[in-house]
N, C-alpha and C positions, 0 to 999 in steps of 0.2 A: 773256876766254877761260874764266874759271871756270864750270864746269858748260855748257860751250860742247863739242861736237863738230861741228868742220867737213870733210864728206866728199867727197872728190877719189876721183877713178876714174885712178889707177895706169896700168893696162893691164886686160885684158880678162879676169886672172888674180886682180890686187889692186885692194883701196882702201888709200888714205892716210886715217887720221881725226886732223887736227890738233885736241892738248887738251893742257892740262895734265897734268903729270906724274902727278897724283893720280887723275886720271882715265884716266890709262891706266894705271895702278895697277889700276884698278876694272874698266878691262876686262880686263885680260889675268886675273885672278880669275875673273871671268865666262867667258872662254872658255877656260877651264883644265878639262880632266879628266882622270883616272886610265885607264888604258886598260888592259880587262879582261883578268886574267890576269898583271898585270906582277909579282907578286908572285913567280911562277917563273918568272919570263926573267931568264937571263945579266945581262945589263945592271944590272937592279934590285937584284941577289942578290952583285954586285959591285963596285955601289955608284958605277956608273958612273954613272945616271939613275935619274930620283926616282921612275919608273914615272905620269910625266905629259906629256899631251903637250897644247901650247899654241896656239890657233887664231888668236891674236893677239902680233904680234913687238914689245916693249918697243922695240926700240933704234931698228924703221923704222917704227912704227907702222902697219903693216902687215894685214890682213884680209882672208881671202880673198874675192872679191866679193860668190859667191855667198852671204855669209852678210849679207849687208844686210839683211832681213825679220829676222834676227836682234840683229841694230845698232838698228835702230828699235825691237823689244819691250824694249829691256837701257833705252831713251833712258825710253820710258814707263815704265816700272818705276822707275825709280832717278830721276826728274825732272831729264836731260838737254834742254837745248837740241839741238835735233839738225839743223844747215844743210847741203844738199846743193849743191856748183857746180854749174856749166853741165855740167862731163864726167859728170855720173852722169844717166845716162836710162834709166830699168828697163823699159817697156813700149812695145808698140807696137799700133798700130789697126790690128785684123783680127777679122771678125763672122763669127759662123759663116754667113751667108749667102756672106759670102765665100770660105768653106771648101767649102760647098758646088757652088759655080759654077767653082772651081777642080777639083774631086773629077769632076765632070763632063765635065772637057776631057781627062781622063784613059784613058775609056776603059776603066775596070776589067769583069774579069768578073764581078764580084758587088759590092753593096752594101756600103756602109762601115757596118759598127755605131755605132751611138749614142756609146759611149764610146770610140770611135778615134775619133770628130769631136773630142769633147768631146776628148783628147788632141791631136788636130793644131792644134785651136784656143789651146788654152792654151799650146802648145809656142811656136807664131808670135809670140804676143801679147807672153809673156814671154820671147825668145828663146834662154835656158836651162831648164831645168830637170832634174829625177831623177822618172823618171815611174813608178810604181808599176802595174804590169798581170800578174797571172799569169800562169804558165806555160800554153799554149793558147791566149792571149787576142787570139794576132793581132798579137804587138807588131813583128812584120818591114813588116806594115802600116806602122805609124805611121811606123819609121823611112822607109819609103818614100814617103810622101806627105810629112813632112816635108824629106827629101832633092829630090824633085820641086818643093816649091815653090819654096826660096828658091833653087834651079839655082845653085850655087855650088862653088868646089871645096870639095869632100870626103873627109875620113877616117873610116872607121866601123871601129874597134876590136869584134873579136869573141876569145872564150878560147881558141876550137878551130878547126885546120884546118877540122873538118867542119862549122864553123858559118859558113868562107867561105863554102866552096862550096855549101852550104844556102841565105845570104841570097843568095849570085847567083842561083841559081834560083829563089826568088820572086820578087825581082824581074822573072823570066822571065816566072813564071806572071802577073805582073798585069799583063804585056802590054809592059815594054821591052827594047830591045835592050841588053840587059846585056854583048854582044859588042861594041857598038862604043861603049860608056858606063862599062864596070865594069873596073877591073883587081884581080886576085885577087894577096895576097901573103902565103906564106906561106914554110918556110925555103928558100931559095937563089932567091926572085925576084928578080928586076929593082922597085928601089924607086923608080926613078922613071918617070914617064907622061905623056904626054898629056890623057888619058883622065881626065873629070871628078873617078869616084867611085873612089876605091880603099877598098876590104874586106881588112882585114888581120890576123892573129892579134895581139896587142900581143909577144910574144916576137921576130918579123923585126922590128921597127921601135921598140922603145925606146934604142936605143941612136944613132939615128940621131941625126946634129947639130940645133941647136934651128932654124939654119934650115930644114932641110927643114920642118920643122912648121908655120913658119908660113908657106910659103903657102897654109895652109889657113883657108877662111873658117866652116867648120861639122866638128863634132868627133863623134860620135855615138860613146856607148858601151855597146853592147850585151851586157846581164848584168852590169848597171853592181856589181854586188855584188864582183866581184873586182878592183873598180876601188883598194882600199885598199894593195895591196900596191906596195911604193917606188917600182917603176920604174914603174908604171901612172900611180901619182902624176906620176913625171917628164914623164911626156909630157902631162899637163894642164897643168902648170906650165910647162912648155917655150913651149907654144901661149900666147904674151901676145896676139896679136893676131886669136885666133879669136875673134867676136863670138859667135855660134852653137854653141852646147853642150849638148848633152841626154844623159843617162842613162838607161837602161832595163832594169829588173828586174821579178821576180814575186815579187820580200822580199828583207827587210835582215835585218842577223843583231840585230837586237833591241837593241844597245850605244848609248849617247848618240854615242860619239865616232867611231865607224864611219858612222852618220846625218850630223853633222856636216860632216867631212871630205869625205863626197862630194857635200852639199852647198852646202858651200865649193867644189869643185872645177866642179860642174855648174847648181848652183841647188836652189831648193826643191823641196823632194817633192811629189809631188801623186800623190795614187792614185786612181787609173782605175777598175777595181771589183776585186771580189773573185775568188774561186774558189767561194764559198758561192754567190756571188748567181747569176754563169755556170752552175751547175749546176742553180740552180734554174728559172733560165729556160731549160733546155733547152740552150745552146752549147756546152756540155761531155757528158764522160759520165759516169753516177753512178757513185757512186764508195765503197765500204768499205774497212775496213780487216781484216784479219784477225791478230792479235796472237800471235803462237805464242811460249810462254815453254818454252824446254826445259828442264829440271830435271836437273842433271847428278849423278848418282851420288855417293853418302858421297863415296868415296874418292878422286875429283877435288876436291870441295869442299876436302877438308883437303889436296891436293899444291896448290890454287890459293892457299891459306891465305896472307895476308902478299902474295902476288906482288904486284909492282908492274905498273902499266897495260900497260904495251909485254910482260910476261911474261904477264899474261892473256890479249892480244890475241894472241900465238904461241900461247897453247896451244890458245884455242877455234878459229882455222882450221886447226890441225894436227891436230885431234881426229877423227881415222878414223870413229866413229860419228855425229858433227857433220855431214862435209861426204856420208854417203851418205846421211842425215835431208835434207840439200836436195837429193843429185840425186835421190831418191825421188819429194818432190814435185815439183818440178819435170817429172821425164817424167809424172805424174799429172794434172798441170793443162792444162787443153783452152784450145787459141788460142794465139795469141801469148804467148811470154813471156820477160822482161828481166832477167836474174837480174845483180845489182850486187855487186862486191866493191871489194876497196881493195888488194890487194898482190897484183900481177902472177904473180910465181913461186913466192910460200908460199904461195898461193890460188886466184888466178883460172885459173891453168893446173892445177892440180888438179883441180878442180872440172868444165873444160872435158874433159879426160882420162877424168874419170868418167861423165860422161852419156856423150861419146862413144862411150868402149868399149860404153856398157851396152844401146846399142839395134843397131838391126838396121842396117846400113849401107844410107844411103837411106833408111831411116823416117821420119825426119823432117830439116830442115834444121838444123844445127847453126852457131853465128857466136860466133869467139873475137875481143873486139876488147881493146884494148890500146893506151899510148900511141904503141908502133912500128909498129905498122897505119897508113896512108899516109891521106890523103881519099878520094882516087878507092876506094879500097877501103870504108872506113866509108858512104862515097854510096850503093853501091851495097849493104853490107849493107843499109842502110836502105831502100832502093828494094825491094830485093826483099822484106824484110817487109812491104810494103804490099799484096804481090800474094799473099802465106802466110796459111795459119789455123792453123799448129799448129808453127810455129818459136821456138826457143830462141837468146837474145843472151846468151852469157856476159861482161859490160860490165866496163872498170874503172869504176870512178864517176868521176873525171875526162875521161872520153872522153864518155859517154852520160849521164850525171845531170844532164847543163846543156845546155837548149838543142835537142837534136837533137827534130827534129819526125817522127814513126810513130805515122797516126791509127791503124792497124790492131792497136792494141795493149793486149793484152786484162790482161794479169797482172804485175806488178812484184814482185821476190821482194829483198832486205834480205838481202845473205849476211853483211854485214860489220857491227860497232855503229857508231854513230854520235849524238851528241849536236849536231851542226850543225842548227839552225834553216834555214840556208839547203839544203844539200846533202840535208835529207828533204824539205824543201818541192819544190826543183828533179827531185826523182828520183820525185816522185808526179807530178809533171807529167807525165813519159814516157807517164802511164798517162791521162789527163784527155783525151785528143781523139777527138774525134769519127770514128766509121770507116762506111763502108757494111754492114759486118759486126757491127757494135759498139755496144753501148747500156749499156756497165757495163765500168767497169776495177776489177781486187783489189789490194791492194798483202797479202802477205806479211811483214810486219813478223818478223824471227828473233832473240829476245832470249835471254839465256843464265843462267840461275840455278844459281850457287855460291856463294850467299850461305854463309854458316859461322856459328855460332850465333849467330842472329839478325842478323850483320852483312852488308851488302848486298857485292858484288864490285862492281868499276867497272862492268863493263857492263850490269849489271841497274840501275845509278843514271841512265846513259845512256841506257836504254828509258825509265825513268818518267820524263826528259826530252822524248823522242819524244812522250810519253802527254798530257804537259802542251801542246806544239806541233796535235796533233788536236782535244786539247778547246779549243784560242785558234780553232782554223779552223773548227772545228761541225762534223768530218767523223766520220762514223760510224761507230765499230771495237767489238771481242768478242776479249776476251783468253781464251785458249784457255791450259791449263797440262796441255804434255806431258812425260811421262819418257823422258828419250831411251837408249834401248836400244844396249846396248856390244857388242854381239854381233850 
């Protein structure tokens, strides 16, 4: 057995790697990392945990599956024998001719792009994966063509109410009867069905027992990025006998161990294309950045002096000259516009209160949405912005930063800082689709400078964050440096 790993397929969650002690020594080193941040979490700071978390179990030998392509580079590396039984079988024969002859019985309204074949194909082949496709790119496609083909029952995990009842009606649009095939479940549904596919927020259905889960034959999780947090976890791990697993996002938050995890949970990554390359061909719309650093006066600089994070972030959306610098621009900007915050009643209703009062009743459409806004309600914001050219969404970023599809939508305005790789990537999205009216979306980026002699404030560290995210994407931005006026 020395330098011997032999791998047993578990269940459809784990592998067994029978080895030597020494060798499983060598893996669980190998699949050990630090997870980012742990340095200030409870936990670490209390000396409960060492701030690591472990993708391989000493005691059961244990691995999640999907990290197999993983097992194999650690085998070559480190010169392991590496034997797989009968239960482990990774691939399956499927050609894209046969993607396409299936894509045909379909029926679709429009043509499948190049890289949703190249996605549906690899999906079948390998029957997990984490599929990397931007925001705009079509990915309700994929999940639908791959739900279509292997016709099995189905659970498709979505974050949001309004991203049910979104992917039901696509499904609409490319032609099925989502009425007598889809059951939507969000809080106080009915969780069980008949009914092949069920679409469901993961908040109604993690707590559900493990057997409900498995009589599911295919798992789809879409915006697979929020797929990290525990109970999300649970219900992958719940699912031992779902053969068919795929993830789907427009980005990872950049960490080894977030990457890992959810491809331990789904399978390997594979990315679809970009956002650069979509715009460059045309299937997107281009796209700028406009960077406004507001320069906040002496004498806030020195009251911010010392404040810690959560006391700077009260004081820039309570700052009366602040939030009328965005409803200013904001009623100034022509088309569509999305204006994003982060806390509901020190902000987002502020903010909604000030444009409203400031225009003419009826001038323009005005849309406060929030997490107490219902679906049917955020559906129909949406809908109607598609038929507007000069409406204002005042959005939490939890509700509309992920997900929600408005080709008609000209301007994305940044009320709140933010240093998330995923949650700026996800909220330019909003602006990226293609409209009848539309050939360019703006994003407003609103940074805030209080630096104090020479020392930055968090949120000015948290834009040159953003700034680094633009220059990884090749997207085009012009920092502007205003003085924001108290008066």
């Amino acid at each position: 057995m020395y330098n011997k790993l032999v791998v047993s397929k578990l269940n459809e969650v784990y592998a067994r790697i029978e080895c030597e002690g020494s060798s499983a020594m060598d893996l669980n080193e190998y699949f050990t990392f630090y997870v980012p941040g742990y340095k200030f979490m409870p936990a670490y700071r209390n000396k409960i945990w060492d701030g690591k978390i472990r993708l391989f179990t000493l005691a059961t030998r244990q691995l999640y599956y999907g990290l197999i392509p993983y097992l194999i580079s650690f085998a070559k590396e480190r010169d392991y024998e590496l034997v797989f039984d009968k239960s482990v079988d990774l691939y399956d024969e499927f050609s894209t001719n046969d993607a396409k002859e299936f894509i045909d019985t379909l029926g679709l309204p429009f043509e499948v792009r190049d890289y949703q074949l190249d996605a549906f194909v690899y999906a079948i082949r390998a029957r997990r994966g984490l599929l990397i496709s931007p925001t705009a790119s079509g990915k309700s496609l994929i999940i639908y063509l791959i739900t279509r083909y292997l016709n099995c029952k189905t659970l498709i995990i979505v974050p949001t109410i309004s991203l049910v009842a979104q992917l039901y009606k696509d499904f609409e649009s490319y032609g099925y009867d989502s009425n007598a095939n889809v059951h939507q479940i969000t809080a106080g549904s009915k969780k069980d069905t008949n009914l092949p596919i069920i679409i469901s927020t993961w908040q109604s259905v993690y707590k559900m027992p493990k057997e409900w889960f498995n009589k599911f034959d295919l798992i789809v999780g879409d915006e697979a990025h929020l797929f990290k947090a525990k109970s999300l976890t649970t219900i992958l791990t719940n699912m031992t006998t779902c053969a068919y697993r795929f993830g789907l996002t427009g980005t990872l938050d950049g960490t080894q161990t977030h990457k890992l995890v959810l491809e331990g949970l789904f399978g390997r990554v594979k990315q679809i294309t970009t956002t650069k390359k979509l715009i460059d061909e045309g299937k997107l719309a281009k796209f700028k950045i406009k960077a406004l650093i507001l320069k906040h006066d002496k004498e806030s600089c020195e009251q911010c002096k010392g404040s810690r994070y959560q006391e700077e972030i009260d004081y820039i959306i309570s700052k009366e000259s602040r939030n009328r610098f965005i409803r200013n621009l904001v009623m100034d900007l022509k088309g569509n516009t999305l204006l994003l915050y982060q806390f509901v009643e020190k902000h987002g209703k502020v903010l909604h209160e000030l444009i409203k009062s400031t225009l003419d009743e009826d001038s323009r459409p005005v849309f406060f949405i929030h997490g107490n806004v219902d679906a049917e309600e955020r559906e129909e914001v949406r809908r109607l912005t598609e038929t507007e050219n000069n409406a204002i969404i005042v959005a939490s970023y939890g509700t509309f930063s992920t997900g929600i599809n408005i080709r008609n939508l000209h301007n994305v305005v940044f009320a709140s800082p933010s240093k998330s790789k995923i949650r700026t990537l996800q909220s330019i999205g909003r602006g990226l689709r293609l409209g009848e009216n539309k050939e360019q979306a703006i994003l407003f980026d609103i940074a805030d400078d209080l630096s104090y002699n020479g020392k930055n404030n968090f949120t000015l560290d948290h834009f040159s964050e953003r700034i680094k995210i633009y220059n990884d994407e090749k997207f085009e931005y012009k920092i502007y440096n205003i003085n924001l006026k108290e008066k």
